[in-house]
Structure formats: C-alpha cells, structure tokens
N, C-alpha and C positions, 0 to 999 in steps of 0.2 A: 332420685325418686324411684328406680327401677326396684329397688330393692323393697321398700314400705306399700306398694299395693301390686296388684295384679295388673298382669300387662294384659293386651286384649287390643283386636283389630276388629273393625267393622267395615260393610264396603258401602260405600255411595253410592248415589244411583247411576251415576257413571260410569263405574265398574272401580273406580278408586278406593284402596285400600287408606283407612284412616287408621294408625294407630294413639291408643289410649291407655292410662295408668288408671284406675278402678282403685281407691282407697277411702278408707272412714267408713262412718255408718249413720245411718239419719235422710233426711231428705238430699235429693239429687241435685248437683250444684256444677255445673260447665263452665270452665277456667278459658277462656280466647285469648288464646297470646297477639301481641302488636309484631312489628317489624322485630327482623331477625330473630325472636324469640320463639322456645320451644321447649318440649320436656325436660331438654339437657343443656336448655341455655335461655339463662332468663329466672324472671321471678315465679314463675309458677313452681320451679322447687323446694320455695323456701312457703309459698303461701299455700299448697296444697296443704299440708300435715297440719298449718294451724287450724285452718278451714277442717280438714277432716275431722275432727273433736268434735264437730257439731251436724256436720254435710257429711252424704257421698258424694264425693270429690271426683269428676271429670278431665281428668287435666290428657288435653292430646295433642298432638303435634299437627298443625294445619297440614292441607296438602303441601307438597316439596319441600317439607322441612322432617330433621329427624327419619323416623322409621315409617313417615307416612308415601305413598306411594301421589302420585300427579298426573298431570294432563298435556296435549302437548297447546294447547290454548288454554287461557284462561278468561274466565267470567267471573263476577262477584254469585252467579247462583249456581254454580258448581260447589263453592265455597258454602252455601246457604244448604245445599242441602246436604254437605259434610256435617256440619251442624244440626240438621234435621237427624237423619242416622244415630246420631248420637244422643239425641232427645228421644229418640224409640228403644236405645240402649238402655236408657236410664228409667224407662216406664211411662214413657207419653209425653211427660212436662216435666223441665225442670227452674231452677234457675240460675244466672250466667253472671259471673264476672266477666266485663271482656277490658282488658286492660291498651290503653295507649289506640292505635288503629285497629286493635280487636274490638273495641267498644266501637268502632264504624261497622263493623262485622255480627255483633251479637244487636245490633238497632235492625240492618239489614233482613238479618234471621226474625225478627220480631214484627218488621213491617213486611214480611211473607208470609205470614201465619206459621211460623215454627212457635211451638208451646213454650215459649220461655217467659216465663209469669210474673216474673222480677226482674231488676237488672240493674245491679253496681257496674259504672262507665269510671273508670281511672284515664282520668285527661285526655279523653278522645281530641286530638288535635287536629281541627276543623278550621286550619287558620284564617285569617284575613289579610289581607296587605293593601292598606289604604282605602277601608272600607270595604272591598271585594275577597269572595272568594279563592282561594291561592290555585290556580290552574300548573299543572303538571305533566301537561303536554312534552314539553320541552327535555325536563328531566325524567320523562320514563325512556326517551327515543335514547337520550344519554347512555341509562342503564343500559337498556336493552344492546347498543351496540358495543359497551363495555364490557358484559360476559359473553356475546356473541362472538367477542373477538377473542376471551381467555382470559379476558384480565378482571378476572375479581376482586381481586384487592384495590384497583381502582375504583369499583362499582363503589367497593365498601367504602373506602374514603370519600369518594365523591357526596354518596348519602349521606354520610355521617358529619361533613364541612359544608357542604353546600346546599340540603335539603332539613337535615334537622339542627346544624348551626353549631356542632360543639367544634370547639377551638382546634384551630388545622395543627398547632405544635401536639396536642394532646391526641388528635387522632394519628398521625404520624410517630408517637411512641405508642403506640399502642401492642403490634407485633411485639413488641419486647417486655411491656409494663404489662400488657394482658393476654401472654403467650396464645391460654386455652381459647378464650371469649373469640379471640381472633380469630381463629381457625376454626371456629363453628359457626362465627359470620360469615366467614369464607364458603361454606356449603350453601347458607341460603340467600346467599348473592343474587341469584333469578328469582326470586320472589320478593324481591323488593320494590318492584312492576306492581306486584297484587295490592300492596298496603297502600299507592298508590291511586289505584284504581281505585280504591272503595273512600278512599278522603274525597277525590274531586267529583264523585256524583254524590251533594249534597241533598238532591232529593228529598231524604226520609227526612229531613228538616226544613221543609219547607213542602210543596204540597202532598208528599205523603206522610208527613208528619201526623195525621189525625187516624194514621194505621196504626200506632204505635202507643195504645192505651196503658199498656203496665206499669205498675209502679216504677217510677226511675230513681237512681241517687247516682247525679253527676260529682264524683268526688278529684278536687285538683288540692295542690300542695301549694302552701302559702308562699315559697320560696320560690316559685316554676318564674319563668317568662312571664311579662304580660300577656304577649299573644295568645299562651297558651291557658294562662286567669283567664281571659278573655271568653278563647271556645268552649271554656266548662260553662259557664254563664252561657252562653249562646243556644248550647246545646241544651240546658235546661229551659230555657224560656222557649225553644223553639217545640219544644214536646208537651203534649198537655195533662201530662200526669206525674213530671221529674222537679225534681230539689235539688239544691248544690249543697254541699258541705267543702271547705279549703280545711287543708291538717298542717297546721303549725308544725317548722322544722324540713316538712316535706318539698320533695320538689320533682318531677319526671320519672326519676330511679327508682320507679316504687319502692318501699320496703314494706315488708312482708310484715313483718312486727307493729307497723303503724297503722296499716289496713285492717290486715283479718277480723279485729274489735269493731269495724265500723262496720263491714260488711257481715258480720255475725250480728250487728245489734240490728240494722236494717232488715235484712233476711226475716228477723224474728221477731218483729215491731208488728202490734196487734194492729197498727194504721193499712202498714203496706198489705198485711194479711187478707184485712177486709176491701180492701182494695182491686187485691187478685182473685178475690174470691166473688 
C-alpha cells in the first residue's frame, strides 16, 4: 500500500504518533483494522485501492502496530481519540469500515461523538458462550505474561488456537506455510490485550447503545461460525439504526473483492444518506 498513496502521520492527544496511507478521491472513508492487522498485514491492502475508486481512503496502523507509535498503558479512549485525530485529518467527518474487533473500535469511536456518519461493521465478534457474554479475563493475564516473558510466538499461537479457534495443526505450520504473515504477527503480539479489551466491555450494546444513532450495515459471511452468524445479528438488533447483510461463499478472511461492492453500494444508498443527514 505504501507505494499507491501518501504516507502521512498525525499525533493523538496523547502525544502518539498515528501513522496513515492518504489514497483515492471522493468522500473521507477510515479503514479499522481487527487483531493483528495493519497497513502491511491484513486486508486493508487489498480493500483500500478498491474502495479508493470511489473514497478517500484512510487506512492506518492502530497504535503498536506497524509505523504507528504507543503508550505504555492502554485504554479503549486513547484508541478513540487516534480515531478522532484522524477524523480532523480527513475534514471533520467521515465514514469508517472497521473490520473484525475494529468494528468494536469504530462503534466505540461513534458512541463518543467522533464524527463518523456511517459505518460498515465486518463480523464484529461479540461472542456468547451459553447464552453470556465471553469474558477474557483470564486470557488477556495469559497474553500479557506470554510477551512479558519473550515469547511471542506463543502469545500468537495461544490467540489464534485457544481465543479465535483456528485448528492448532494449522496454526503450528504456520511459521512455515505463512513465513511473512508470521513474523508480522509476531510484532503485534502486545496488542492483542487491546482487541481484547474492547470485545468484553459490551456496553455500546447495551445501555449506551442509544449513543450510536448512524446508519450501520453489520456485514457477516455465510460460511463463518455460528457464534460469529450469531454477533452480526446481535450486534444489529442491539443498535437502533443497523441492518445485516450475510455474503454468500464468505466467511471471517474478509476478501476484499466481496466487500468493497457492498460497502461502496451502502456508503452511497440515498436511505443511509438521509439518514446521516
């Protein structure tokens, strides 16, 4: 992506350095990556340039990941107002893809009064487990003392078998079958505490849900998990202005090619328009 727009840093009100890729032309559109994802790893390089044909395209690297700069605590409204910053970059308001636990992140940003007018949610996973919300107590103390001690690669495995469920032979050939992808989750191993932190305070769905007026489109893949059918539905009935759409073939891995048509057609639907308006 470095090469197709302008690179460009903003600082937070924290004194955090955010940096961001500035591409396309058109109305102002903020890309929130989920866990492990970032400028240079993940789908925002493939969905940025579709999007850009129609959007200026925002796509930046959360705090601690990439070439963005961190804190040595973290909060979900540090996080909030890297997103605000970036909403004053782009001219007051825009509006946000946030994709996976960025979609817990771009709800956040919207039930704080950050100007984001719209908002496509790709499988914001809000799980349940037997009826209840999935608490992550347990599994953040894990992380934390798995890169405290040096060993990222565990953190990463751990997340990836025992938090989001993919099959422990698959993530165990990984290092080999996904050399690069490896060793870029390997950098953002301590921020996988933050994606975290922002699933288990359900709040904005539930009583600050009536903060959260903008148009929504909760979009999940017909192929995903139940669990994860399940929090797009959740998530849309808990908000009082969002819809679901499921994409046949689809499932978690977002692709880029299956999206960008839904989220260009939504963005530009005379409904959501007068809606934000």
């Amino acid at each position: 992506m470095k090469s197709m727009g302008e690179n460009r840093t903003v600082t937070s009100q924290d004194g955090t350095t955010i940096a961001y890729t500035k591409l396309g032309s058109g109305p102002p559109l903020i890309l929130v990556d989920g866990a492990f994802c970032y400028r240079e790893n993940g789908p925002a390089g493939q969905l940025a340039p579709l999007l850009a044909k129609q959007f200026t395209v925002f796509a930046y690297d959360r705090r601690g990941r990439g070439s963005s700069g961190d804190a040595p605590l973290y909060a979900i409204e540090r996080e909030v107002e890297d997103l605000r910053a970036l909403v004053k970059e782009a001219g007051g308001s825009a509006v946000a893809v946030g994709v996976s636990s960025g979609g817990a992140l771009a709800l956040e940003a919207a039930a704080r009064d950050v100007s984001l007018t719209r908002l496509v949610l790709y499988e914001p996973p809000y799980i349940e487990q037997d009826g209840q919300p999935r608490s992550y107590g347990a599994q953040k103390k894990h992380l934390h003392d798995l890169v405290s001690a040096g060993d990222r690669a565990g953190a990463v495995r751990y997340f990836l078998s025992s938090i989001y469920g993919a099959p422990r032979a698959f993530v165990a050939l990984m290092p080999i079958l996904m050399r690069s992808s490896w060793k870029k989750n390997l950098t953002v191993a301590h921020t996988l505490t933050y994606d975290l932190t922002l699933l288990e305070d359900r709040s904005v769905l539930g009583e600050r849900s009536a903060l959260v007026t903008v148009p929504i489109l909760v979009v999940g893949g017909e192929n995903s998990p139940l669990p994860l059918k399940d929090a797009v539905a959740a998530v849309a009935r808990a908000l009082p202005n969002a819809r679901t759409v499921y994409l046949k073939g689809q499932d978690h891995n977002l692709s880029a090619p299956a999206v960008a048509p839904v989220v260009i057609e939504f963005f530009n639907s005379p409904q959501a328009a007068r809606a934000a308006g």
